[in-house]
N, C-alpha and C positions, 0 to 999 in steps of 0.2 A: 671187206669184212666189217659188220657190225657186231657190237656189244652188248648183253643183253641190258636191259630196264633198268637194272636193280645192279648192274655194275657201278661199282664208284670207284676205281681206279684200271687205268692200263699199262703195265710193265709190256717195254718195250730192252733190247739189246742191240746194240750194235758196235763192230769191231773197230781197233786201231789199224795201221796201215802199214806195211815200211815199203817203201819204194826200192826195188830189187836192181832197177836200173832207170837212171833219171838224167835224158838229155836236153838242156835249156837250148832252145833257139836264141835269134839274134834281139837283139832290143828294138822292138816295133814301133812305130809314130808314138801309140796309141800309150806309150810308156811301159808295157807289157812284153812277154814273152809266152811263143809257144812254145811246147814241150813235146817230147815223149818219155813215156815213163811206164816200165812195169809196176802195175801194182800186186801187191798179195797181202790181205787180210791177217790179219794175227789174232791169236785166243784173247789178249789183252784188250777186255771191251768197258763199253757203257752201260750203263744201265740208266734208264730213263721211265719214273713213273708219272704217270697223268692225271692228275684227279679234277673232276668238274669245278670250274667256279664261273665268278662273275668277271673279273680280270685275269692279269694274265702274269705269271708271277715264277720266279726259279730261286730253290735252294742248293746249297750241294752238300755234299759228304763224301767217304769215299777213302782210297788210301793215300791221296796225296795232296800236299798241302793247295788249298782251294782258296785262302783267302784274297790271292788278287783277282779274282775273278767277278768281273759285275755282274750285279744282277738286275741292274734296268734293263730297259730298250733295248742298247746296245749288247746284249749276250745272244751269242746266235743262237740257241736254244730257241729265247723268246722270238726272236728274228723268224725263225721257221715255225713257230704256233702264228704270230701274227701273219703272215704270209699263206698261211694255208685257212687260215678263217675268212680274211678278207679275195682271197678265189675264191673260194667256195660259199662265202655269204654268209658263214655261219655266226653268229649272233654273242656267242658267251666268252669264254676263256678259260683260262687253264694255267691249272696250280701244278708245276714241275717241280719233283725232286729227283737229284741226279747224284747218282754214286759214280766217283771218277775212279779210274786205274789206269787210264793214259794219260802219260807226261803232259802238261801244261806248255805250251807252247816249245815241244820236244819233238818237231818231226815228224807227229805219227798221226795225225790228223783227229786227236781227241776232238777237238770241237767241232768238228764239222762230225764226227761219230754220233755228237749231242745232237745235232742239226738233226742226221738222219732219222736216231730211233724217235725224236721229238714227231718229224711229220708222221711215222707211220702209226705215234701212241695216240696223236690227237686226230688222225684221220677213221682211227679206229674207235676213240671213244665218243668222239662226236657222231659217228657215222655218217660220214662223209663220204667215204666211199668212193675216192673221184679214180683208182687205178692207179698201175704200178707207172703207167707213159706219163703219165701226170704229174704223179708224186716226183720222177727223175728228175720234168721238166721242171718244177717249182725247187729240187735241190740244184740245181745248175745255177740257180738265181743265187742262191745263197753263197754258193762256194766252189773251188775245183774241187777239192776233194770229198764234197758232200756225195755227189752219182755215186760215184765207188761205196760210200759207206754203207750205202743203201741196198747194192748189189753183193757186194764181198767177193769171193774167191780168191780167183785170180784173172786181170785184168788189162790189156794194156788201154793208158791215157793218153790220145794229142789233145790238141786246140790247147787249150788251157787246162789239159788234164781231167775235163769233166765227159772228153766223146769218147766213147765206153767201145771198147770190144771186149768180147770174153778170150782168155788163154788157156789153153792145155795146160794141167799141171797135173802131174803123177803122184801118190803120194803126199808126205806130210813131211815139212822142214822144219828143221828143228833150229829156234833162234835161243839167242840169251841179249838181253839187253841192258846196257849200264845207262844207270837213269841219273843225268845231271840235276843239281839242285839250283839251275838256274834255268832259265829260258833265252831263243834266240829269237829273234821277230822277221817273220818270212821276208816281208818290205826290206828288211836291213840285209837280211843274207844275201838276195838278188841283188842291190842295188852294188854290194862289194863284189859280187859277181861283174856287174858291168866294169866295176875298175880294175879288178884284176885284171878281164879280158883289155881292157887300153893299157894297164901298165907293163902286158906281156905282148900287144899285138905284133911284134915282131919276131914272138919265136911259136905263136898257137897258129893252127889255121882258123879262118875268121868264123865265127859259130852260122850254123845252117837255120835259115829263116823257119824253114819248118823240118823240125826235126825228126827220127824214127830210131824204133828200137831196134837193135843188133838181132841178127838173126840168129846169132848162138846165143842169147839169152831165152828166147821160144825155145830151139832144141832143149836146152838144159830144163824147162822146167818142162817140157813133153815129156823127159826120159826120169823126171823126178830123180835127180842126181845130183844130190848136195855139192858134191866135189865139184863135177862140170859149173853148175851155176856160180861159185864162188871165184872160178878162175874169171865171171862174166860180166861180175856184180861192179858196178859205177854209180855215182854222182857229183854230176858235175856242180854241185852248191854246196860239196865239200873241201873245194879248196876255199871261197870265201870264208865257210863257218871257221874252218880251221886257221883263219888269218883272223878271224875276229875273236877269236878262240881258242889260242896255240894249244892249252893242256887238252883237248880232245885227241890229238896225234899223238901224247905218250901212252894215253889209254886203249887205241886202237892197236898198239906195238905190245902193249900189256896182253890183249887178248890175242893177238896170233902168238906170242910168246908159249901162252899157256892152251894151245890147241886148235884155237878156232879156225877154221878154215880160208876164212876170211872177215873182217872185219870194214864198218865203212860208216858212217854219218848218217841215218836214217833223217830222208828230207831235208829239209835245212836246217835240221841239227835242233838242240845237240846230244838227242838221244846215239849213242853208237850202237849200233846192230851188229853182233856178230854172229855168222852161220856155223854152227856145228855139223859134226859128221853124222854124228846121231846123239841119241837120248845118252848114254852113258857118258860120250863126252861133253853135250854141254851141262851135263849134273856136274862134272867134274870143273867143267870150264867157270860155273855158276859158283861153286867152293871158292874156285883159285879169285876171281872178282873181286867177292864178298869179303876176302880175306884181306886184300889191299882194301876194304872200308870202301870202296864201291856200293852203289844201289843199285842188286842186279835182279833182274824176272826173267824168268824164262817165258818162252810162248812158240806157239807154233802155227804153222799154218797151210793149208789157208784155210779157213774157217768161211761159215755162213755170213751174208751181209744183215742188215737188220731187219729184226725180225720180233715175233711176241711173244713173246713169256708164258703169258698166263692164260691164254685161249684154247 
């Protein structure tokens, strides 16, 4: 896709994440772990606009606090415009502004969402044009959770969560999310992962080098049945977050309290995902939150991955 002459900006979208079931392999030489992990997209997206320049530069805005976020080099925004210039050869750069509504380092793969609509704004205002195999392989570079963002629906991830299959999913889930006013940092949460698993290896079985997803988590989202999937939903990086983080567990008991179906640590935290039965109860679920002074959104899913706005 190119843009015409006389374009001087490209709005691009793309969605947060919550991981509906997430199981860590063992800890690899390589310092890493495989996964498998259901993904599914949520309404709660990015928004990333492009405009021409000489270098290569990002702002933000947006609903939720952005000040720690850099904006050199290192912001994977710029990370994935530099990356996609220097393949493809191209010559200028690019002035990004980004309106955030995913948690800051909350589980749901905001930045790697910035990652995604980033290459497909600058692939399209530059016209580039290199394709969708292309664009995936240059987001694998960047990140695990970059493919998925790029893709959306619903998904399962091994290797490192970026080798994509597509899932059956029926219907539309209904979540509500209580949004911490801190962040947890992925490196920290696995690495409490590895000590929990040695502080317990005497009563866990030892984790499987390469992991997969339960086969009653597919049925559930084939049959599109809230109820089934919630009896289904796991992650294993929330018993770490929750040891580095005890008040997330009175909150998850807060929300099955008050309806939800189930409740659980989106990613490595410390956004909580709770699934509702439907719309009426997570409006209700979304009241009862809000009321304890929670920061709660709703969303649903699974939604389109990213995509363009204004073409």
């Amino acid at each position: 896709m190119t843009v015409e002459a006389n374009s001087t900006v490209v709005h691009a979208r793309a969605p947060g994440k919550i991981n509906v079931f997430l199981k860590v392999g063992a800890l690899l030489d390589d310092g890493f772990h495989d996964v498998a992990t259901a993904y599914q997209a949520v309404s709660l997206s990015e928004d990333v606009r492009a405009y021409p320049a000489d270098d290569f530069s990002v702002s933000f805005a947006g609903t939720i606090d952005t000040s720690s976020l850099p904006t050199d080099a290192s912001n994977l925004a710029i990370r994935a415009a530099v990356l996609l210039a220097r393949t493809t050869g191209y010559r200028g750069g690019v002035r990004l502004e980004i309106d955030k509504h995913v948690p800051i380092a909350g589980g749901m793969g905001g930045g790697s969402a910035d990652a995604a609509a980033t290459l497909l704004a600058c692939d399209t205002l530059w016209g580039t044009d290199i394709g969708r195999d292309e664009l995936l392989t240059l987001a694998a570079e960047l990140g695990a959770d970059v493919p998925f963002a790029l893709t959306g629906g619903t998904a399962i991830g091994t290797g490192r969560g970026d080798q994509l299959s597509p899932a059956l999913a029926k219907g539309n889930f209904q979540w509500v999310l209580a949004l911490a006013e801190f962040g947890l940092s992925t490196p920290m949460v696995y690495s409490e992962l590895d000590r929990h698993r040695d502080r317990h290896a005497q009563d866990i079985f030892p984790a499987e080098v390469q992991p997969q997803v339960d086969a009653e988590v597919l049925q559930a989202l084939r049959a599109g049945d809230p109820h089934m999937l919630a009896e289904v939903l796991h992650n294993d990086l929330q018993a770490p977050a929750l040891h580095l983080e005890p008040g997330l567990g009175a909150i998850i008991e807060l929300g099955e309290e008050n309806g939800a179906l189930a409740g659980m640590v989106s990613g490595s935290g410390p956004t909580v995902a709770f699934l509702a039965a439907d719309l009426d109860s997570a409006l209700e679920l979304q009241i009862a939150l809000s009321a304890a002074r929670l920061t709660v959104v709703r969303a649903t899913g699974p939604v389109h991955g990213a995509r363009i706005i204004n073409q």
